[in-house]
KOLDO-862532 format. One record per residue (C-alpha): residue in one letter; x, y, z. Coordinates in steps of 0.1 Angstrom, whole numbers, padded with zeros to 4 digits, always signed. Last residue first. Layout:
BEGIN
AXYZ/...
REM end
This chain:
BEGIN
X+0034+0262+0335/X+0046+0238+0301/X+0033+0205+0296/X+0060+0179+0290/X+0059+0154+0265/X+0075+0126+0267/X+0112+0110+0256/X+0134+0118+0290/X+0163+0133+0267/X+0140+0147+0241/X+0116+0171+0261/X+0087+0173+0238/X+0068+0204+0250/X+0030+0210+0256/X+0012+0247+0256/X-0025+0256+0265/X-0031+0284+0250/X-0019+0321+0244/X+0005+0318+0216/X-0016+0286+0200/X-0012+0252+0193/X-0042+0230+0179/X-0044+0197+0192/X-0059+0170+0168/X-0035+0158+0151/X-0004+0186+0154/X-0021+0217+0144/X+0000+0251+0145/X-0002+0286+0158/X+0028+0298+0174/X+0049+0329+0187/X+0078+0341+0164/X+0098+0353+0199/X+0089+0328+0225/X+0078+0296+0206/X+0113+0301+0192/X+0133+0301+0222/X+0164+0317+0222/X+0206+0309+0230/X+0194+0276+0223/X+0219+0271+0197/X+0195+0264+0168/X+0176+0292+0183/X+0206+0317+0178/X+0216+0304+0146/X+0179+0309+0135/X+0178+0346+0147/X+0212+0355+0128/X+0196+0343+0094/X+0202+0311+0080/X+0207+0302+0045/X+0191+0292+0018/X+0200+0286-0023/X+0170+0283-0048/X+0171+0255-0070/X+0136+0240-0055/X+0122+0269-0061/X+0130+0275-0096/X+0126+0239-0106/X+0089+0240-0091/X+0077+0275-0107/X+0051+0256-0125/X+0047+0219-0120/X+0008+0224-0107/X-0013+0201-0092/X-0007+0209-0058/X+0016+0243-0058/X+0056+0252-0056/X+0066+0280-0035/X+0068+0311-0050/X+0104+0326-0051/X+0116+0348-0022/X+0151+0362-0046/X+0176+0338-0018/X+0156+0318+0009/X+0165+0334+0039/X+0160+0313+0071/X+0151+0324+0110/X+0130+0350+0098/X+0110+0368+0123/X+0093+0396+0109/X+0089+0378+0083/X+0084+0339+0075/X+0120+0323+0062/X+0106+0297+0085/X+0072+0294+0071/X+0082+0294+0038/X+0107+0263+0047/X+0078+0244+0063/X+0056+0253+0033/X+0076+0237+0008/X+0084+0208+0028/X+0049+0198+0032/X+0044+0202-0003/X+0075+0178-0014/X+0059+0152+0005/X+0080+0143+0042/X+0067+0109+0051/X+0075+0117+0087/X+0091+0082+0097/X+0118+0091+0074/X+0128+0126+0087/X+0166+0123+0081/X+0160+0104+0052/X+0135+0131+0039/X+0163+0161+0053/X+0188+0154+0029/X+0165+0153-0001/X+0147+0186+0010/X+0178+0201+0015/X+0194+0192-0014/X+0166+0201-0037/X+0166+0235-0013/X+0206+0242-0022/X+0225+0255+0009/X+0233+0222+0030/X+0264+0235+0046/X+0258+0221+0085/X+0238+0247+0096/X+0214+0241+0066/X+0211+0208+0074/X+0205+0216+0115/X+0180+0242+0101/X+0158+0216+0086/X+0161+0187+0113/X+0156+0210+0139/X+0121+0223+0118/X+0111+0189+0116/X+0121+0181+0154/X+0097+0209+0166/X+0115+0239+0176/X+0106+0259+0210/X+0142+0261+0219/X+0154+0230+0245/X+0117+0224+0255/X+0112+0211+0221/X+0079+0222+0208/X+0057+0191+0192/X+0070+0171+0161/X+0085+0152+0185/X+0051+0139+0198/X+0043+0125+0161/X+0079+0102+0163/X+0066+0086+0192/X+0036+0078+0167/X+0058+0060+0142/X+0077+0044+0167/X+0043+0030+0185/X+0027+0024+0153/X+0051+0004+0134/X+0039-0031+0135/X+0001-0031+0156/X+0000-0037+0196/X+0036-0025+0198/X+0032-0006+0231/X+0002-0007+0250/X+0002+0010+0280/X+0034+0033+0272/X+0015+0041+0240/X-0013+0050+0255/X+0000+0073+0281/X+0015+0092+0255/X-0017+0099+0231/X-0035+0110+0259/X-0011+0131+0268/X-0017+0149+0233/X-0052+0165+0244/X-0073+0179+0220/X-0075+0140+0211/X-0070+0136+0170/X-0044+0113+0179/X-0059+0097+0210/X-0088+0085+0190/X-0067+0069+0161/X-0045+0053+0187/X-0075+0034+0202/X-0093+0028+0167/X-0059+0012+0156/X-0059-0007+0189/X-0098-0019+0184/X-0091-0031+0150/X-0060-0050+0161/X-0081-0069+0188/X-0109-0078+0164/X-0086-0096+0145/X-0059-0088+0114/X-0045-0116+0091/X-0010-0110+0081/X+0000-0098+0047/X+0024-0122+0028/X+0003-0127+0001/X+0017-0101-0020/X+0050-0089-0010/X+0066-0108-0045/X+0041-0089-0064/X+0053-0061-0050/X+0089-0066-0062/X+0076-0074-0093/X+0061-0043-0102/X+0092-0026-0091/X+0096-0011-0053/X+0101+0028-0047/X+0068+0038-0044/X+0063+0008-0020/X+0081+0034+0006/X+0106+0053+0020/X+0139+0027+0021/X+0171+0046+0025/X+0185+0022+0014/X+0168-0001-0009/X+0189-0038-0015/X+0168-0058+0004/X+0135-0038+0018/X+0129-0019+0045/X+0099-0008+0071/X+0071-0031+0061/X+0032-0033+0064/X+0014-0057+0048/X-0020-0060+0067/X-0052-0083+0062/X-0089-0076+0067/X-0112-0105+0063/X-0146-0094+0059/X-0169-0087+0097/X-0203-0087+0089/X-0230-0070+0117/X-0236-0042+0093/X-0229-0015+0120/X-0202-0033+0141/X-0180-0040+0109/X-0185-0005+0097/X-0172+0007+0127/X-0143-0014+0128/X-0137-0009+0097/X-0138+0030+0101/X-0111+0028+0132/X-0087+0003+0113/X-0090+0032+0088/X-0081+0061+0109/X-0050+0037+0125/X-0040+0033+0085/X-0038+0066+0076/X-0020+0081+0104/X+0002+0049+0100/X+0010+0060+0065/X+0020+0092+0071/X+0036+0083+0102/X+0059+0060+0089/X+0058+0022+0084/X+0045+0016+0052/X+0011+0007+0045/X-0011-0018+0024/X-0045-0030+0037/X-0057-0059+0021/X-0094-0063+0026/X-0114-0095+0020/X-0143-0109+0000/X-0179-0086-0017/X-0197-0083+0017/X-0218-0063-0002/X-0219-0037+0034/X-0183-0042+0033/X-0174-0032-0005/X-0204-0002-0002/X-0183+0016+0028/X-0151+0017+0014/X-0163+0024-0021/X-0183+0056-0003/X-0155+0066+0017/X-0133+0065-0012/X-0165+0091-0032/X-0166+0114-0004/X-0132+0118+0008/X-0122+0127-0029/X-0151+0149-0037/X-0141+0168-0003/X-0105+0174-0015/X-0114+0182-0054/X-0140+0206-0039/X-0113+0223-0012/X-0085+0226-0039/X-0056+0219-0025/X-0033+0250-0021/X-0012+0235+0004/X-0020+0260+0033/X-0051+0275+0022/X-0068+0247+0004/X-0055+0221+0031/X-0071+0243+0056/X-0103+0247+0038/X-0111+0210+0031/X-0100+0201+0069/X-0128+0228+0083/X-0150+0217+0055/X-0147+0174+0060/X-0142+0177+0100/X-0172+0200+0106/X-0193+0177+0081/X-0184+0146+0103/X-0184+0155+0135/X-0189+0123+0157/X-0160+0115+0143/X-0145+0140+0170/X-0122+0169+0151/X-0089+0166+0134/X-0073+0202+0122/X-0044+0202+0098/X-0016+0181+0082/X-0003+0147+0096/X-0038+0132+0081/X-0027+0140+0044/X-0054+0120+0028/X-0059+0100-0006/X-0068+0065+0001/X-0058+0046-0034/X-0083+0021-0039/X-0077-0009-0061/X-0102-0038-0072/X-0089-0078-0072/X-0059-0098-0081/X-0029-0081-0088/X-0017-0079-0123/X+0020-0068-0118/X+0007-0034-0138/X-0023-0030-0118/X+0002-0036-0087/X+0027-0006-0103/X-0007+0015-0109/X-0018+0017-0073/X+0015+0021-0059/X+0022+0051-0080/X-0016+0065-0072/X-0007+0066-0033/X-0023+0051-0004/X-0034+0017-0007/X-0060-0004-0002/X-0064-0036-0019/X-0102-0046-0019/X-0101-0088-0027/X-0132-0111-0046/X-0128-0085-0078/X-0112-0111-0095/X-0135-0141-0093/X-0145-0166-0063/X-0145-0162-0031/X-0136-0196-0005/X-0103-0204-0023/X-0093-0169-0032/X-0100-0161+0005/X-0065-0170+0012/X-0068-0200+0038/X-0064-0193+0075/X-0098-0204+0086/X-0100-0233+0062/X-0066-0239+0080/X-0077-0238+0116/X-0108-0258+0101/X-0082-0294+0094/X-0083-0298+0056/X-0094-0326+0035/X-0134-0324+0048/X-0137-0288+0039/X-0115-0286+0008/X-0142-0318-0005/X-0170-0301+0002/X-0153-0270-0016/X-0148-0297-0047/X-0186-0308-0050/X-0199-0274-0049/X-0175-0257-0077/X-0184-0294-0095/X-0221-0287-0090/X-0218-0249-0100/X-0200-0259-0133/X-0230-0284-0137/X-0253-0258-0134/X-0234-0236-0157/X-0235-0259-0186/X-0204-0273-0194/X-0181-0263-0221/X-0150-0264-0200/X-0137-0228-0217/X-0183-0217-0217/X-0183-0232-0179/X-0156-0209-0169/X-0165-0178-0184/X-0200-0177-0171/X-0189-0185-0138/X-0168-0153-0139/X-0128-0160-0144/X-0106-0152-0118/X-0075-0173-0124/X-0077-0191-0090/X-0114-0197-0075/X-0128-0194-0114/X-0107-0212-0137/X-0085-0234-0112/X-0117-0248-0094/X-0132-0260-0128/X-0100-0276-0138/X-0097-0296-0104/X-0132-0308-0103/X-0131-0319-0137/X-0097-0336-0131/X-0106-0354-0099/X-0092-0333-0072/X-0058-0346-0057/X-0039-0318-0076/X-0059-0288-0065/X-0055-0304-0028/X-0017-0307-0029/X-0012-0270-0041/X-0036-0257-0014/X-0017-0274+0010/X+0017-0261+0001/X+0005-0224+0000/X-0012-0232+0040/X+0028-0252+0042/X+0042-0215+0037/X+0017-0195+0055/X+0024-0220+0084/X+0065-0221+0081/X+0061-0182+0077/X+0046-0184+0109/X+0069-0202+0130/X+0099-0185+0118/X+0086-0154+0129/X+0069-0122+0103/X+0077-0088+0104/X+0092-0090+0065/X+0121-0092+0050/X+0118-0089+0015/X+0130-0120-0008/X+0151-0110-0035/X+0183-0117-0014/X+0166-0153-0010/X+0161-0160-0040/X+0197-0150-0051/X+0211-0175-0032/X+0231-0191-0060/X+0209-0223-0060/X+0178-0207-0054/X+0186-0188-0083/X+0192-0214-0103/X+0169-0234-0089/X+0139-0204-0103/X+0158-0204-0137/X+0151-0242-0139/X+0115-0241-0133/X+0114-0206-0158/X+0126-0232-0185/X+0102-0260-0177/X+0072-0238-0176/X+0084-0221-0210/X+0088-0259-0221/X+0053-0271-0208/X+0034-0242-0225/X+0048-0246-0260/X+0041-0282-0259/X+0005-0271-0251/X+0008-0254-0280/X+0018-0276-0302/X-0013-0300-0281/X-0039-0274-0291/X-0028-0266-0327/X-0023-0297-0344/X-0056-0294-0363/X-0035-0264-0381/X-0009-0294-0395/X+0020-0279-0410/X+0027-0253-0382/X+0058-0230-0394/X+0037-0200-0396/X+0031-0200-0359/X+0063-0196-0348/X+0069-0159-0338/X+0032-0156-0328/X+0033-0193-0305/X+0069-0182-0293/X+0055-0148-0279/X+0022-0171-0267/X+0043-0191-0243/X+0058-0164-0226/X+0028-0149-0216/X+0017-0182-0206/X+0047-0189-0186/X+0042-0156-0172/X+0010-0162-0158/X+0017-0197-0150/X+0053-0180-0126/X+0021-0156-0110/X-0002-0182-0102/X+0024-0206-0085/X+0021-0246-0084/X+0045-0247-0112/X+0034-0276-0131/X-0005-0279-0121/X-0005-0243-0132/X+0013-0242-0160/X-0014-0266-0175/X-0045-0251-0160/X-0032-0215-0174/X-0026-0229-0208/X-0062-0241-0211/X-0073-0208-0198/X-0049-0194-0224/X-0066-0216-0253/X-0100-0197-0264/X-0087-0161-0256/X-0054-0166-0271/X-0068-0182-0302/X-0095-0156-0307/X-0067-0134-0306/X-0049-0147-0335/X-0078-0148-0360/X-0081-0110-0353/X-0046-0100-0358/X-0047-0118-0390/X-0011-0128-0405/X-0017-0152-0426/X-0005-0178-0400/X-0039-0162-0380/X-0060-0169-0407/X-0050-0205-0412/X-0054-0212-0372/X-0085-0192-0372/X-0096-0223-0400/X-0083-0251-0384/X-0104-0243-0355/X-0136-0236-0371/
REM end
């Protein structure tokens, strides 16, 4: 049988040469494995290893010489990416790839020596052992899979899967079973629920093979009206039909969307299916996004009575990115290399995500204040990002919040294209997480009649969700400011005042004749105003 693919694959038969790469790369994997001690470098090793195999193949005399020409293969890419990797060590360009993450010396020691432990105990296992635990606990593959590449029967693979995490548990001290990546204690792929909030992300990790299932949160929690949780259905239409009107997202793709994430959300904890990774950036986008979500597991946790493993990668730069945004802007393999250096999450980070959460949607934004003086820095991010919501409020100088500052400050200062503007005012307003949509409707809102305070040259349509139409136009336009705007921008007039207000900022809704707050930047709080 053997011989025979091996003929029909030198003849050039796709067919012949993938049963090859399905019946030998687990046998591969095990091999690069035990000689990299890294998933990710065996991956590519691998990959590497069957481009020779398919350029070469033809040149194999003996086809019964297959499995250890390949394994030859194997060992050489693994020896060739071993010296690449102290190269780079060597001229220090590991450590520039390296992000810089929110972690001490202390525990990067620990998660580094937990990664050195599991190494040592995969290599002291008898070889069966070992083999069985690398198919399925580290490459992923179902029990079915595994005991059909070791051709055992799949009690025995079950024995040995037994036998070796009996073995883990007497080898390793219980702070680090605790502390172990659940890929050791759940088996298969789809043992980890990434979560994270943009479709770019998303297909970047896909692409850099991340283990386990992928769901993009799609929100916009900075825009519109927040009500009590205790609302549900009031919360879903009275968001859906803002967001319709003022962004022009459609109200049943909006409400399909919560739906159907809430519903994976809440299906992977009640299965109990492995661990949560939670992956957000640092502005207040993000951290909107992941305080309402620390508040939902929380919940959910309490409800089913089973609390997963929830991790957190959150970061704020990255080497050689400036201005840094986002994981849009990372490669696939500058995630991977973020991967497994998330931090676990306990009970007491749940409850301070669900604390901020409620104080953001409060009706009252002092709430929001007082907590973060209380209990600053209780999750990475939050209190910056958060400070930065309360100066999206009216400035007591002239009634503008600091997005609209920013935007007329550019255009005071020469900006006149809106591509330019939007660009310029992004890095300005980094811990925003400024879309393209929101700063659509900012600008129409300020060149807003009777009370213009910019002109955007010839009015064009603003650009629409979903839609590329009319998007170069607008975005070329030229702006300027009217006499009304330079007079706010100086403070000569207030623009609560004269264009009067009606905004949402989380979950306070500003009116003419309401209650009125105002971010007074020197002292850094909100005031309220007599």
């Amino acid at each position: 049988m053997l011989e025979q693919q091996v003929q029909q694959a030198q003849q050039g038969k796709q067919a012949a040469f993938n049963w090859l790469n399905r019946e030998f790369t687990p046998l591969g994997m095990i091999t690069a494995y035990r000689r990299l001690n890294d998933y990710y470098l065996a991956e590519d090793a691998v990959q590497e290893a069957w481009t020779e195999v398919y350029q070469h193949l033809a040149k194999l005399k003996e086809p019964g010489a297959f499995p250890s020409w390949y394994l030859t293969i194997v060992r050489r890419q693994c020896n060739r990416l071993l010296r690449k990797k102290q190269l780079a060590v060597a001229m220090g360009e590991d450590a520039l790839d390296r992000p810089v993450m929110r972690l001490n010396p202390a525990e990067i020691a620990l998660q580094n020596e937990l990664k050195a432990t599991v190494h040592r105990y995969i290599g002291s296992l008898p070889e069966k052992l070992g083999n069985a635990v690398l198919l399925f606990h580290i490459f992923g593959y179902s029990l079915a899979e595994t005991a059909a590449h070791l051709e055992i029967p799949l009690s025995t693979l079950k024995k040995r899967l037994y036998d070796a995490r009996n073995k883990l548990k007497i080898s390793l001290p219980a702070a680090d079973l605790l502390a172990l990546p659940e890929l050791i204690e759940q088996g298969g792929r789809q043992s980890m629920l990434h979560i994270v909030n943009g479709d770019v992300v998303a297909e970047k990790l896909r692409d850099g093979r991340i283990k386990g299932e992928i769901l993009v949160w799609r929100e916009l929690y900075t825009e519109g009206p927040h009500f009590s949780p205790s609302e549900p259905v009031k919360n879903l239409k009275e968001r859906g039909r803002y967001l319709e009107q003022e962004l022009g997202i459609p109200m049943s793709i909006y409400e399909e969307g919560c739906r159907s994430q809430e519903q994976v959300l809440q299906q992977f904890v009640e299965e109990q299916k492995g661990g949560i990774i939670l992956w957000f950036e640092y502005d207040l986008f993000d951290q909107t996004m992941l305080m309402l979500l620390l508040h939902k597991l929380e919940g959910l946790g309490t409800t089913s009575g089973k609390q997963l493993p929830i991790h957190l990668l959150s970061i704020g730069e990255y080497p050689g990115i400036e201005p840094f945004h986002g994981f849009g802007q990372l490669s696939s393999d500058q995630l991977m290399k973020l991967s497994g250096t998330w931090t676990q999450l306990g009970p007491e980070d749940l409850q301070a995500g669900r604390l901020i959460w409620e104080a953001y949607i409060s009706s009252d934004p002092l709430s929001l204040q007082l907590l973060l003086d209380q209990q600053p820095g209780k999750l990475p991010f939050s209190e910056q990002a958060f400070r930065f919501h309360l100066s999206r409020f009216p400035s007591v100088y002239n009634g503008l919040g600091i997005v609209e500052q920013t935007l007329l400050s550019e255009i005071a200062k020469g900006t006149v294209q809106l591509l330019e503007l939007f660009r310029k005012a992004s890095d300005k307003l980094r811990w925003l997480g400024f879309s393209d949509l929101q700063a659509a409707r900012e600008l129409t809102l300020l060149a807003k009649l009777p009370s213009p305070l910019i002109e955007i040259q010839g009015n064009p349509e603003p650009p629409k969700f979903g839609s590329t139409q009319g998007q170069h136009s607008f975005w070329q336009t030229e702006v300027s400011l009217t006499s009304l705007g330079e007079l706010i921008l100086q403070g000569k007039r207030d623009a609560v005042e004269v264009r009067g207000i009606n905004k949402y900022l989380g979950g306070v809704h500003l009116i003419s004749d309401g209650p009125m707050w105002r971010w007074d930047d020197q002292a850094g709080c909100l005031r309220t105003q007599a």
